[in-house]
C-alpha positions in Angstrom: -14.6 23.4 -6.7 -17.9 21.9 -7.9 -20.8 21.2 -5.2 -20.9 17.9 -5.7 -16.7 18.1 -4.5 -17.7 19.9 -2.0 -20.1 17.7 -0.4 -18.3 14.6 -1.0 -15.6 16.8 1.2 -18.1 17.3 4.1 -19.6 13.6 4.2 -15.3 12.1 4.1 -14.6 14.6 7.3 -17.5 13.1 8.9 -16.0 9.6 8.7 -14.1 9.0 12.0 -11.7 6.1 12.9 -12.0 3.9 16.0 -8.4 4.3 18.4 -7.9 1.0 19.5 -8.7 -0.3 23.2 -10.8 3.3 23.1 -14.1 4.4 22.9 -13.2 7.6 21.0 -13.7 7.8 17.4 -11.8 11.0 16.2 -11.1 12.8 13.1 -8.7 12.1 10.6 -6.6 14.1 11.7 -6.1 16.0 15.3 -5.5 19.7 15.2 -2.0 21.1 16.7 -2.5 24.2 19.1 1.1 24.8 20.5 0.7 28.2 19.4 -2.5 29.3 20.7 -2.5 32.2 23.0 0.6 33.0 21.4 1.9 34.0 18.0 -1.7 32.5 16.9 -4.0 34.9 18.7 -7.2 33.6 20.4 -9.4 35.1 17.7 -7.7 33.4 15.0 -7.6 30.0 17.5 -11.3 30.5 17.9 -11.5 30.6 14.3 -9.4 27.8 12.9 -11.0 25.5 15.9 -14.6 26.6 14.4 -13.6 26.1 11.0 -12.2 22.2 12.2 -15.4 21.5 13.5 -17.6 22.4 11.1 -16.0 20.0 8.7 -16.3 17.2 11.1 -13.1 17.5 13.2 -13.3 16.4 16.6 -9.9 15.9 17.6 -7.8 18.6 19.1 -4.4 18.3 21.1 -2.6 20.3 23.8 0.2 20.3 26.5 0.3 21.9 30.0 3.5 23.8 28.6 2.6 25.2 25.4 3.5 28.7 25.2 5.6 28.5 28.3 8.0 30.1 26.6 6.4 33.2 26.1 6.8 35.4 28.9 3.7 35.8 31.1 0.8 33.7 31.8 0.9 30.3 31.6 -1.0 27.1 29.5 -2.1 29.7 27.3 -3.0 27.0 24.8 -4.7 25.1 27.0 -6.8 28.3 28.4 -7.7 29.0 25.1 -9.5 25.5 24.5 -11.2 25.6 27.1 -12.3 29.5 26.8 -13.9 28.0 23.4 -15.8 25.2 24.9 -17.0 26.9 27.1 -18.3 29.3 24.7 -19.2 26.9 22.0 -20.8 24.7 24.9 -19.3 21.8 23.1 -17.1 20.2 25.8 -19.4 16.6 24.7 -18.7 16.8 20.5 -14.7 17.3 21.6 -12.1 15.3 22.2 -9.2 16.8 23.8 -5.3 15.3 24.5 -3.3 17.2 26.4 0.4 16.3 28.2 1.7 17.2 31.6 4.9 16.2 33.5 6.9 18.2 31.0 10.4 20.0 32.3 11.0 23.2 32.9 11.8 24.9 29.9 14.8 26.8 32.3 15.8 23.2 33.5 15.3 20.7 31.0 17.8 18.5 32.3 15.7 18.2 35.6 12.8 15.7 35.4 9.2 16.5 36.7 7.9 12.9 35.5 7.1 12.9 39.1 3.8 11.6 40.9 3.8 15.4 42.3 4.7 17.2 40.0 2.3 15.3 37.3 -0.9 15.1 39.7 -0.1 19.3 39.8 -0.3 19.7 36.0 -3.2 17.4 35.5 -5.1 19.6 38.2 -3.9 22.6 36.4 -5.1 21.3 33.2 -8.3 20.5 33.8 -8.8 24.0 35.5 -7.5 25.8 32.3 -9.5 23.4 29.8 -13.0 24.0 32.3 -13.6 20.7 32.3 -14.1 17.7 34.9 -12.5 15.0 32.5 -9.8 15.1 29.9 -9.9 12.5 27.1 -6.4 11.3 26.5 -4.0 12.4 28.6 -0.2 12.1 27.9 2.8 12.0 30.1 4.9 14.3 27.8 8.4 12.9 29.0 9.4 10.1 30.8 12.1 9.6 34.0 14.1 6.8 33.5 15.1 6.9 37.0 11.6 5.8 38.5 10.1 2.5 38.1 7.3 2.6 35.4 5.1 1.3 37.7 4.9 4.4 40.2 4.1 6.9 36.9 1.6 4.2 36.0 0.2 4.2 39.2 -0.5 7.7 38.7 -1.9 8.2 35.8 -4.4 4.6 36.6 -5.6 6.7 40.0 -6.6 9.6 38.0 -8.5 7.5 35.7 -10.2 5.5 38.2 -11.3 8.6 39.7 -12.6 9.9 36.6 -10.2 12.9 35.6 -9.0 11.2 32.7 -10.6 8.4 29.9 -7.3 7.0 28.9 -3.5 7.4 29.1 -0.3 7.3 27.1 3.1 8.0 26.5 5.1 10.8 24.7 8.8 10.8 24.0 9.4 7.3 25.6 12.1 5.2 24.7 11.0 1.6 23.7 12.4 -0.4 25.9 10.5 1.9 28.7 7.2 1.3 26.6 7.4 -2.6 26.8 8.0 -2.2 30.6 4.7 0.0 30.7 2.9 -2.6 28.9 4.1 -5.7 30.6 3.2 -3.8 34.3 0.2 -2.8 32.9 -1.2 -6.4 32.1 0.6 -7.3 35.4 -1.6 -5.0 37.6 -4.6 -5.0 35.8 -3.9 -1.1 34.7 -5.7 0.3 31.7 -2.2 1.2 30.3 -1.2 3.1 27.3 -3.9 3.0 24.4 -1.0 5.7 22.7 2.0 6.6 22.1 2.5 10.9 21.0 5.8 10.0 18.9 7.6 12.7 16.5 7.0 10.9 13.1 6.6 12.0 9.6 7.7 11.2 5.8 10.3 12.5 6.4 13.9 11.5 7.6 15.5 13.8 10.6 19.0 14.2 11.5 18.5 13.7 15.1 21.7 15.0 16.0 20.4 18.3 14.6 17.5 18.8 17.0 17.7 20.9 19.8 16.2 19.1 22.3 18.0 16.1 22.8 14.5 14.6 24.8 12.5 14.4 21.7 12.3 10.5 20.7 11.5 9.9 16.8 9.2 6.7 15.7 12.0 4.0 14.4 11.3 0.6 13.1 11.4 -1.6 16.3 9.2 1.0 17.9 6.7 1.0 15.0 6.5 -2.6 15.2 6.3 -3.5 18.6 3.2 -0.6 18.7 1.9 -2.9 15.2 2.4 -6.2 17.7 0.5 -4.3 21.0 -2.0 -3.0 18.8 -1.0 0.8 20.5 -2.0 3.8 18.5 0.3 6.5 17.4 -0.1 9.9 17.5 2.3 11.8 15.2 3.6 15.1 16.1 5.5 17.3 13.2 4.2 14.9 11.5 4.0 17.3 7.9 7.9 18.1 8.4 7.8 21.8 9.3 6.2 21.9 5.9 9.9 20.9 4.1 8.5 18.9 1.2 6.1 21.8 0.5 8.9 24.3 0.6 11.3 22.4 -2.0 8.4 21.4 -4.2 7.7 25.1 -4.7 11.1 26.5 -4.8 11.0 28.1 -1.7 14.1 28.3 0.7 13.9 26.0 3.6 15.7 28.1 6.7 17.1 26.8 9.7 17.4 25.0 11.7 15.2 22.7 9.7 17.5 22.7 6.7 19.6 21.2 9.3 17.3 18.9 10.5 15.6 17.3 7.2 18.5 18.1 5.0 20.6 15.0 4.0 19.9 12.3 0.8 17.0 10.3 1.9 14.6 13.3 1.8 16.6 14.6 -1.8 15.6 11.2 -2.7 12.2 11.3 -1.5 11.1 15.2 -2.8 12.3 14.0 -6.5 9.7 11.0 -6.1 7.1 13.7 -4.3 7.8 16.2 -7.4 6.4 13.1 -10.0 3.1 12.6 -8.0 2.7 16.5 -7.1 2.6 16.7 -11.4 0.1 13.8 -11.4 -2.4 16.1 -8.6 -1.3 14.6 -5.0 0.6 17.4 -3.4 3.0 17.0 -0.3 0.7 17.4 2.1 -1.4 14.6 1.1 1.1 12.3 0.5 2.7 12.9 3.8 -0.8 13.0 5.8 -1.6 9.5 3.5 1.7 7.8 4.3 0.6 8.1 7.9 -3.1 7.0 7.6 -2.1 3.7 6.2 -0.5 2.4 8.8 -1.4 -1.0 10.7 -2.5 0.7 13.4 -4.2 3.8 13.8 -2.0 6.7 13.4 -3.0 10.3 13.7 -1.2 13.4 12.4 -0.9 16.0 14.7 -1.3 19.0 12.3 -0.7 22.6 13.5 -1.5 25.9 10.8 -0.9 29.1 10.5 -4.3 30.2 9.4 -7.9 28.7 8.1 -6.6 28.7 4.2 -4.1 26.0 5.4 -6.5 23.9 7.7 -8.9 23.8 4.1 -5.9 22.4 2.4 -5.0 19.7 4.8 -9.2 18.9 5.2 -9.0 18.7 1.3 -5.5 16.5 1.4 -6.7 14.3 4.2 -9.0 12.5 1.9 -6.1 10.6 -0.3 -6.2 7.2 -0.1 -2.5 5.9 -1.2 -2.0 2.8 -2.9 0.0 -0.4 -1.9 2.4 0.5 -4.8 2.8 4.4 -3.4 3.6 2.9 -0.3 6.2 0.4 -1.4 7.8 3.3 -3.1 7.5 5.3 -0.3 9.0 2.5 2.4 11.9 1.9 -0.2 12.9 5.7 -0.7 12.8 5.9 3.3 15.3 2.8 3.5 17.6 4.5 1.0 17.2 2.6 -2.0 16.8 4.5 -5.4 14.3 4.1 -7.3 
């Protein structure tokens, strides 16, 4: 790569976008940890959250559970965030999401979206990040048999007393998200600024997941976050890397064959296979399709080592076209092209 490539790199990472109703302007795109502390060893975490930095990343996103189901200690991801900042002494040039009221992973058909049970991993939290305040903080599933406003309630105390900036949802159904928004402007509550939604490119056969909690972005709940102005954050947002795997011939195992397998995604990989031969690989235009939505949408983007955090800073910087995206809409709506 030329230096003048390079540099034009460096000043685009710099460039941050606004999240609506916010005061944080973040990267591009946030940085995944669910494996840290685990099958991605804290050296290599320290590394990769380095390497994100220098280029201008600012973003980084967590859970309370993460790496639960390793055997041991617990919040390893979280632990090692916070083992960084504290070393880096950077907490200020960060911003950190993280999600609490999560199941057991034993009993995942018992809820914990429950005041005590949240107020306990949001302490917890901020003990294994080391810090007095976290950022955006995320109730990570819901409990349909509370009224919105008493997890509301919660997360609006903890703001008011300074232990988190803002608030959102993950894995909410939508007819639960207009509820939090309409108690919200009832009470004079900050609300959700975000909803944590699985969303990529791609088209899943939710009937192939294995957690049956998971709730993928559809179109009502895209537009009604278009109407509210509500960001999106967009976890497996690149797929499991599926379009990457079938562009290059590689075999795409379980259970994600399963998952992504099934005509929509034939239809779009042949369309991704004529831009990948004019220079825009997968990545970018999975990372781009997301980036031009009407509101602000962040991949959440988890990798295996630095190599593949230099590709997605590289990819990041595609702007696609109104005529890309057409295409892109139509393929997802299962018309040819």
């Amino acid at each position: 790569m030329h230096l003048q490539q390079q540099e034009a790199i460096m000043d685009e990472m710099l460039r941050k976008k606004r999240m609506l109703g916010t005061e944080l302007e973040v990267s591009s795109f946030c940085l995944g940890t669910a494996e840290f502390g685990a099958s991605i060893s804290k050296e290599e975490a320290f590394r990769q959250m380095d390497f994100f930095q220098e280029r201008g990343g600012n973003f980084i996103d967590t859970a309370h559970v993460y790496n639960d189901w390793v055997a041991g200690e617990r919040a390893r991801s979280e632990k090692v965030i916070g083992a960084w900042m504290r070393e880096r002494r950077n907490r200020e040039h960060v911003f950190i999401s993280t999600k609490g009221g999560h199941p057991l992973l034993e009993t995942m058909h018992l809820s914990r979206a429950v005041p005590v049970e949240i107020k306990k991993d949001l302490e917890e939290s901020l003990q294994s990040l080391k810090t007095d305040t976290i950022d955006l903080y995320f109730l990570h599933r819901d409990n349909e048999s509370l009224p919105v406003s008493e997890l509301l309630g919660v997360l609006e105390n903890a703001r008011r007393e300074g232990k988190i900036r803002y608030y959102g949802c993950s894995n909410w159904k939508l007819p639960r998200i207009k509820e939090a928004v309409r108690v919200a402007a009832e009470n004079g509550f900050e609300g959700f600024v975000s909803n944590q939604v699985m969303w990529s490119l791609a088209t899943i056969n939710k009937e192939k997941l294995s957690d049956s909690t998971l709730v993928i972005m559809d179109k009502k709940t895209l537009q009604f976050q278009q109407e509210a102005k509500m960001n999106i954050m967009a976890y497996t947002s690149m797929a499991k890397g599926y379009f990457a795997k079938r562009l290059s011939g590689r075999v795409v195992t379980e259970p994600n064959a399963s998952i992504y397998g099934n005509a929509i995604n034939d239809s779009l990989s042949q369309y991704l296979k004529k831009l990948s031969d004019e220079g825009l690989s997968p990545m970018a235009v999975s990372m781009g399709y997301l980036m031009k939505q009407k509101v602000p949408t962040v991949p959440i983007i988890s990798f295996r080592d630095e190599k593949q955090l230099n590709e997605a800073i590289e990819a990041s910087f595609v702007t696609l076209d109104d005529e890309k995206m057409e295409i892109l809409e139509e393929l997802r709506n299962g018309k040819e092209k």
